[in-house]
N, C-alpha and C positions, 0 to 999 in steps of 0.2 A: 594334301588330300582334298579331291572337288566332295560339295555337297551332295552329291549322289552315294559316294563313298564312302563319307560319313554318315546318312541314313542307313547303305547297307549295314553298317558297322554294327548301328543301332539293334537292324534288326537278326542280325548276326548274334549279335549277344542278350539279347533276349529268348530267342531261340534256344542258345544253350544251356540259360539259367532256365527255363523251363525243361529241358530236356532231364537236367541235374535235379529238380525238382520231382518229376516224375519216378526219376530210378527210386525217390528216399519217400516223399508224402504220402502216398496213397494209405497206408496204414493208418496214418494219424489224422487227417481226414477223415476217413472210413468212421474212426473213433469218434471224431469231434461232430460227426454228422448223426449219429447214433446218438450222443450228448442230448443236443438239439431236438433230435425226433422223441427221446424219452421227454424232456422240459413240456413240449408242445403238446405230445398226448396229456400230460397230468394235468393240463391247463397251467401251465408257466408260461411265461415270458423271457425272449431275449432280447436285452438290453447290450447295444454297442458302444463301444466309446474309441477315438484317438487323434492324434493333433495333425494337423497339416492335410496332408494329402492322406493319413489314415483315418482322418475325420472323415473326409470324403467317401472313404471306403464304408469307413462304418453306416453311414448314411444312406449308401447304394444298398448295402446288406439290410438294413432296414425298410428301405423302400420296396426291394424284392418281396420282401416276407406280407410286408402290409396290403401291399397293393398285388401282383402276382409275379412270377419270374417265364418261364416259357409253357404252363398249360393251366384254361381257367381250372381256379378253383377260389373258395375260399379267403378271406384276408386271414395271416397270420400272427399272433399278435409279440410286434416288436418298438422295441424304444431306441432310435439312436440318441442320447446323449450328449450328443453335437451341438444341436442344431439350435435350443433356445437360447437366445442372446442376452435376454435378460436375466437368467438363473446364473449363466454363465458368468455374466459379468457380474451380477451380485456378491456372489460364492468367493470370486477373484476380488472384488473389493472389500470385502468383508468380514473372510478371510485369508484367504491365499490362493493361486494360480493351484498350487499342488491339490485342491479340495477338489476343485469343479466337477470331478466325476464322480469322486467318493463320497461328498454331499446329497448329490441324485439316489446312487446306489443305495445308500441307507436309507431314506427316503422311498426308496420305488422297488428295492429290488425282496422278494420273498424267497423262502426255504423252495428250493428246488428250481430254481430261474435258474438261466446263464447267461453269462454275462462273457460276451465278444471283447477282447481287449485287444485293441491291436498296436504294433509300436513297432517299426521296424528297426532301431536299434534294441530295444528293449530296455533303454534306459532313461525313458519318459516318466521321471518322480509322480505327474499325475496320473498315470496309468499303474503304477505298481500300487502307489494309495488306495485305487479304483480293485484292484486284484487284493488287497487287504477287507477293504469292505465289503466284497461280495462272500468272501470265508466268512465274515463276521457275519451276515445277513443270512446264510448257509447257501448259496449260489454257488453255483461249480464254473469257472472257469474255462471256454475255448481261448489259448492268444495263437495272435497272431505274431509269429516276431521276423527277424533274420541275423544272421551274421553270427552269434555266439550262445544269443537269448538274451542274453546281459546280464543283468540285477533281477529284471522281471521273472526269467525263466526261474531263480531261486527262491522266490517268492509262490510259484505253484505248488499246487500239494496231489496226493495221489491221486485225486477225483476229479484233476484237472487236466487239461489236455495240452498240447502244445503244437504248434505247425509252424517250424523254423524254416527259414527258406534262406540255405547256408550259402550264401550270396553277401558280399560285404558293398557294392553296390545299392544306392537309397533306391534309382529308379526299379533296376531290374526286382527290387524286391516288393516295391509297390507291384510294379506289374505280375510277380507273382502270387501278389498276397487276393488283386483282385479274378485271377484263375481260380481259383482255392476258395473265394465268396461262391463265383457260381458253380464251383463243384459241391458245394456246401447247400446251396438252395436246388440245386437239379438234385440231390440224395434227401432231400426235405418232401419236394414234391413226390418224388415217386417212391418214398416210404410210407408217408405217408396217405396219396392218392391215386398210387397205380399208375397205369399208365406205360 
């Protein structure tokens, strides 16, 4: 196979785990976006968290909200979770890799937040921790997951939301989990600011 054929490949199959996304997400989106806009009007906050390349997400999803996504308006107020390296590393030295989120969360997160989890297999020990301590803080729950939901998906409760993207595929499901970010901030913005 030349490298031309393997990028189409690429983009052959992302294409269709999107296409496969769209027959099934728009509901739970729709839902998780609605989440979101209720947290934001009450003055809550959403708080993100996940490792690797869903850190990065989480991050992006954050930076959207705080800074703006596609029409001025406003800063929204969100916390990625990610990004402090020294809380991070603390939390991990002081107690354990599995705290680092759920440390934050009970710490930052109040009754009525929510809290972005995202994990594409769903079976990130720090992130289902992170989905224990937002129930316990009374924070409701958007994840993000793929493939089955895992452990994670058993861990949510009614008032939570879920947006699998049934793809067993790590990239294709990052690449869908970051559609689904700014499907998530374009239903933000124009819920809340028209447009």
């Amino acid at each position: 196979m030349t490298a031309s054929e393997r990028i189409a490949q690429q983009f052959h199959a992302s294409i269709q785990t999107k296409q496969t996304a769209l027959d099934q997400l728009p509901p739970f989106i729709e839902q998780a976006g609605r989440a979101m806009v209720d947290c934001l009007q009450q003055e809550g906050r959403i708080l993100s968290c996940g490792n690797g390349g869903s850190a990065g997400d989480a991050q992006h999803f954050s930076s959207e909200l705080l800074n703006r996504f596609e029409m001025e308006r406003p800063g929204l107020p969100a916390i990625a979770l990610t990004t402090d390296s020294s809380t991070l590393t603390s939390i991990a030295n002081d107690y354990d890799f599995n705290e680092v989120f759920a440390r934050q969360i009970r710490a930052l997160a109040l009754p009525g937040d929510v809290v972005l989890a995202i994990s594409t297999s769903g079976g990130s020990d720090n992130i289902i921790r992170a989905i224990e301590a937002a129930h316990d803080r009374g924070a409701r729950v958007v994840a993000l997951s793929g493939r089955d939901g895992g452990p994670m998906a058993l861990k949510l409760g009614p008032d939570d939301v879920e947006i699998r993207v049934p793809i067993e595929v790590t990239a294709r499901i990052q690449e869908t989990h970051l559609l689904v970010i700014h499907c998530l901030c374009d239903l933000i913005d124009h819920q809340l600011f028209g447009g």
